[in-house]
C-alpha angles and dihedrals in degrees: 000000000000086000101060092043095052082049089054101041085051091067111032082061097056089045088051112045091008095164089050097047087043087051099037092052093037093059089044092047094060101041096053079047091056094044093059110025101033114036121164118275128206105272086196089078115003130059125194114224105183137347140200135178134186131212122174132137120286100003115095109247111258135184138211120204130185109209137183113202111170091343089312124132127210154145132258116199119178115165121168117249095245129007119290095232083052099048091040100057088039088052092051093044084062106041082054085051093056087234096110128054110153113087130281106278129148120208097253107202108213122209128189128172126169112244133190131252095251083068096037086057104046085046099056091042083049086056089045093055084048110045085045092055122129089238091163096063096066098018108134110256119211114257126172116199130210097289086057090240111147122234130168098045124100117251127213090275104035125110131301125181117181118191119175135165121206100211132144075291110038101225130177143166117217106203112189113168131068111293108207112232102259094060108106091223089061082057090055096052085046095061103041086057085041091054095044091056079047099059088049098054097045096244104112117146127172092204084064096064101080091155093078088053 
């Protein structure tokens, strides 16, 4: 039974004050993403080149980071054991249910494997092409038919891509809506989640990547 309250509840509220759930959860969503998959790194000795991160139900978020340590390049995979949304509403069942009382945390896996320059090289160009496409020109635009339900615009759950460079200029491209298979930057995302299981399962192989060609 306070299950199916806190279920309810759940709804009715996102029916109710849907742009404040959707901003509230979005803030908290990110942050909770750049705690775990991207945590700071010593600058002394270690610069980030590029970054990525996934999120996209039901997928677990998951973050790809290029990373130069003493002339050394390598990548620097994390992904969370089981999706955020999912976590997140296992983790608030049981604190209702008075079974749970540390605070919220998800088992993040970290990857890193040394790459050559040749790969190095084809991935950077690869975030270049994405971050200076023209996203404007296809993004979705929010239309409401005649029944007044809402399409075009990205739900709590939907999609979010975030590509950035951190170059002389830091540059970066946040996608958040659905991208259709045949958009290069959907086989991007392909591969990099391709390249982190992968790294998990101790395949990883740079002649594989051919995206990045």
């Amino acid at each position: 039974m306070i299950i199916l309250r806190y279920i309810l509840f759940f709804i009715l509220t996102l029916f109710i004050l849907p742009d404040e759930v959707y901003c509230q959860f979005n803030l908290k969503h990110e942050l909770q993403m750049k705690k775990y998959l991207s945590p700071p790194i010593d600058t002394s000795t270690t610069k980030e080149v590029a970054f990525y991160w996934g999120a996209t139900y039901p997928i677990p978020e998951h973050s790809i980071r290029i990373i130069k340590s003493r002339n050394q390049f390598s990548i620097e995979a994390r992904i969370f054991e089981k999706n955020l949304l999912r976590a997140r509403t296992d983790y608030d069942l049981l604190i209702m249910e008075g079974k749970e009382m540390s605070p919220f945390s998800i088992e993040t896996f970290t990857y890193i494997t040394p790459i050559t320059d040749s790969l190095k090289e084809r991935m950077l160009n690869t975030f270049y092409k994405v971050i200076s496409y023209d996203d404007d020109s296809i993004k979705p635009k929010a239309t409401i038919d005649a029944n007044g339900t809402v399409s075009g615009v990205m739900l709590y759950d939907g999609p979010t891509y975030k590509f950035a460079i951190n170059d002389n200029v830091h540059s970066q491209m946040k996608i958040q809506y659905q991208l259709y298979p045949t958009d290069f930057r959907s086989q991007v995302i392909n591969t990099f989640f391709q390249i982190i299981t992968d790294m998990k399962n101790r395949t990883f192989d740079e002649s594989k990547y051919t995206t990045f060609n």
